[in-house]
C-alpha positions in Angstrom: 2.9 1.8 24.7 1.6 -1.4 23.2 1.5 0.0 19.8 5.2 1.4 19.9 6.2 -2.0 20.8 4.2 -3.3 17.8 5.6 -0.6 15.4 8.9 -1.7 16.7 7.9 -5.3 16.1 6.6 -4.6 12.9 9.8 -2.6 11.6 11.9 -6.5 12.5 9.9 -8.3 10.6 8.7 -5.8 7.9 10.5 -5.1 4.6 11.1 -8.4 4.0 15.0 -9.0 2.4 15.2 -4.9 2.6 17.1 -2.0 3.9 15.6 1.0 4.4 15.5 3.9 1.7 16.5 7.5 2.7 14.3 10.3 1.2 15.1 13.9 2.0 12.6 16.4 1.5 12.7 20.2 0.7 10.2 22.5 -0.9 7.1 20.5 0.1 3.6 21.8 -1.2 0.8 22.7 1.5 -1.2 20.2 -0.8 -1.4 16.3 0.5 -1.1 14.1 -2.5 -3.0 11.6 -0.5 -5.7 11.2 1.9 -5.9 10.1 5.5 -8.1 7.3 7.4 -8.0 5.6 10.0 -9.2 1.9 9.1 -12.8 2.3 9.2 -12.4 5.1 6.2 -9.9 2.3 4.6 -12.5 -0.2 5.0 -14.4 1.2 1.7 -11.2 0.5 0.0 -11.0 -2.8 0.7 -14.5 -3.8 0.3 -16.0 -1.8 -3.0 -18.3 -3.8 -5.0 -18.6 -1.5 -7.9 -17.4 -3.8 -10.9 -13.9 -3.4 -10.9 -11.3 -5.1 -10.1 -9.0 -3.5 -7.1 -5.4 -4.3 -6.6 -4.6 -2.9 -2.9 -0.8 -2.6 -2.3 0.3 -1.8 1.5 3.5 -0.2 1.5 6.2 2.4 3.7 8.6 4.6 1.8 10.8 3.2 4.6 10.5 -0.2 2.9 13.0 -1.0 0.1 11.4 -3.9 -1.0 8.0 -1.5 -1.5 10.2 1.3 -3.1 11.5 -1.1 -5.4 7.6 -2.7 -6.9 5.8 0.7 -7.0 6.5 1.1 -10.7 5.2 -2.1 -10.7 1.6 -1.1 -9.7 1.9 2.3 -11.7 2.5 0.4 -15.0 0.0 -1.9 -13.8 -2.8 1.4 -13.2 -1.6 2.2 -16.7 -1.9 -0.7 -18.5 -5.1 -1.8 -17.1 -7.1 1.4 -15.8 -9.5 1.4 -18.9 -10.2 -2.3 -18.4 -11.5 -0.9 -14.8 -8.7 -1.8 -13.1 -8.3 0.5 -9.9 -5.0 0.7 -7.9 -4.6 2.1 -4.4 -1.6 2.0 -2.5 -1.9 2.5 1.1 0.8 3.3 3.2 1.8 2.3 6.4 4.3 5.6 6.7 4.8 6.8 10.6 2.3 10.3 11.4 5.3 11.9 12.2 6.4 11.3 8.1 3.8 12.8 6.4 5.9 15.5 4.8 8.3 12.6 3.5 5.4 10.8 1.9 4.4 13.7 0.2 7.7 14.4 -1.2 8.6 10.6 -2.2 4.6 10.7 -4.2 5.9 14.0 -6.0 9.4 13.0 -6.8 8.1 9.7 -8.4 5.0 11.2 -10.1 3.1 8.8 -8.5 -0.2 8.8 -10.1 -2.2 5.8 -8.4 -4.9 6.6 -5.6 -2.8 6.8 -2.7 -4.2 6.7 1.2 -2.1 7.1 4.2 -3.6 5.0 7.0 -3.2 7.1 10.5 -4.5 4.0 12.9 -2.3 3.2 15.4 -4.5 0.0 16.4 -2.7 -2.4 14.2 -3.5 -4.9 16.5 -7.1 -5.0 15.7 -6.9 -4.0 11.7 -4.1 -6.3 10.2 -6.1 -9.2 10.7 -9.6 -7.6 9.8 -7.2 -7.2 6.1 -6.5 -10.6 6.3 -6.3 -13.4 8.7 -3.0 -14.8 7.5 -1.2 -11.7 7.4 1.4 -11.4 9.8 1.7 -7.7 9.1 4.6 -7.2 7.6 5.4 -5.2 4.2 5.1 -5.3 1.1 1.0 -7.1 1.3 -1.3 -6.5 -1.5 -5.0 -7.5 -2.2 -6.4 -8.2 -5.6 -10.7 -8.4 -5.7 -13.3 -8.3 -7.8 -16.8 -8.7 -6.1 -16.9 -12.5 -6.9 -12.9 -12.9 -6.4 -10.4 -11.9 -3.6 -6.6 -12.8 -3.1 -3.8 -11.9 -0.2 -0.7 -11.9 -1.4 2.2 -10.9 1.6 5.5 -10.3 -1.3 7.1 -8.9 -3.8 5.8 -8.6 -6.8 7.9 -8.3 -10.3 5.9 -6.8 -12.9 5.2 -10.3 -14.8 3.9 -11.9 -11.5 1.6 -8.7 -10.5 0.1 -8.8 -14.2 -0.4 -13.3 -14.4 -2.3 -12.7 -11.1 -4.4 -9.3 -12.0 -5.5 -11.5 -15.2 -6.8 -14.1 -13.2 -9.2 -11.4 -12.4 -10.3 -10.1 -15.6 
């Protein structure tokens, strides 16, 4: 029960300056274009130390403000992926949305790493991401294994890229 409350909580305060985005969904693949964790299997996402630099965007397809910087991060993977520049975008979609997620990642050709994150103990994992996140959506990480930023906003393309370079 506490987690509906929290999800309900979390939906308030989420998004920020966003309506929500309707995505219908027909003719879905048995295929997942992304793969599940709870946060202990998202923890080696947020933690590599393998000489890159990883830009970690949390994001819903519910979240306008999310829809709207994703191109963002893809030009971003695109731009910068031979310079070892890894992007994963992990959303925060419901369980119950799966199927949506997977159609929203095939309509937009999304080609970044993306990982659904099934653990309904936000609680206990927002603030293990970081301490001064309050939760809500868009969030992204940038690290390197000597650097590591939290950024809880939207990003324009020109703002994602000034702080990325700050890393390379």
């Amino acid at each position: 029960m506490k987690f509906y409350a929290f999800i309900g909580l979390l939906l308030l305060i989420s998004c920020k300056g966003g309506n929500q985005e309707i995505v219908s969904f027909t003719d879905l693949e048995e295929d997942m274009p992304f793969v599940t964790v709870d946060y202990e299997g998202l923890e080696s996402y947020l933690e590599a130390s393998d000489a890159a630099v990883h830009v970690v965007n949390f994001w819903a397809t519910w979240c306008k403000p999310c829809v709207k910087e994703l191109p963002h991060f893809e030009e971003l993977r695109t731009t910068y992926g031979t310079e070892g520049v890894k992007v994963i975008l992990v959303s925060l979609d419901f369980p119950e949305q799966t199927e949506r997620l997977t159609h929203f990642i095939e309509k937009r050709n999304i080609q970044s790493e993306v990982v659904f994150l099934d653990d309904g103990d936000a609680n206990s994992w927002i603030p293990k991401v970081d301490v001064s996140w309050s939760g809500a959506i868009p969030a992204t990480i940038i690290y390197s294994d000597e650097k590591r930023s939290f950024y809880e906003q939207s990003f324009t393309y020109e703002a994602l890229e000034k702080e990325l370079k700050l890393f390379l």
